[in-house]
N, C-alpha and C positions, 0 to 999 in steps of 0.2 A: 145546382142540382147534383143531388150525391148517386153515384153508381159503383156498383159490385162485381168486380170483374174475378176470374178463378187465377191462380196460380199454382204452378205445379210445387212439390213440397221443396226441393232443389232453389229453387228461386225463393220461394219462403225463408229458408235456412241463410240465402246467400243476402237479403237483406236483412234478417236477425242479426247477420254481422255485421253490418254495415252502421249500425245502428248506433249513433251515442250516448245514448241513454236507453233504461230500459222503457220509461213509457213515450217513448220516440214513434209515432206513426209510421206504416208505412207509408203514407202519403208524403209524411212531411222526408222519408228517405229517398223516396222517388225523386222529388222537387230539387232537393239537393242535390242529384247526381244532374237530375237538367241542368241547375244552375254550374256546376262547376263544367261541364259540356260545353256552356254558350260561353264563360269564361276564357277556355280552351282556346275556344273558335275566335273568338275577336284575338285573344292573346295569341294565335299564329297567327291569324290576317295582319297584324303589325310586324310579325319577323319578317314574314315573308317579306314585306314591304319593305323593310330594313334591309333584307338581305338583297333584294335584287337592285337597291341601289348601291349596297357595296359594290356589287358584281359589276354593274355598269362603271364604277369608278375605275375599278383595275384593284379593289381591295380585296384580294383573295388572291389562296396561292394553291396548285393544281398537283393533285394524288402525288404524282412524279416530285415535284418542289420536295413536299413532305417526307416521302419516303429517304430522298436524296439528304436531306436534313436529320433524320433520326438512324439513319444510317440504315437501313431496312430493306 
């Protein structure tokens, strides 16, 4: 079921740019901004995951290390 929703012309314009081609829907622009969102989302939920088992390992080195190291 297809529906019609308003947008202001600001947002009009800002998907005009978004856009890779010109007879590119905005639907099919919207979709893609979802899709690379959920991409996002899974793709930090693995860092995260990654990183906080560095952390529990002892692999990581703390503000002070760093600094003390680039001389800063």
């Amino acid at each position: 079921m297809a529906t019609t929703i308003q947008i202001s012309s600001v947002l009009q314009e800002e998907l005009n740019k978004r856009k890779f081609f010109d007879r590119e829907t905005y639907e099919e622009v919207i979709w893609g901004m979802v899709e690379d969102t959920i991409e996002i989302n899974e793709a930090t939920k693995k860092e995260l995951a990654e990183a906080r088992q560095e952390i529990k390992s002892g692999k990581f080195h703390t503000l002070e290390q760093i600094k003390k190291e680039l001389r800063i």
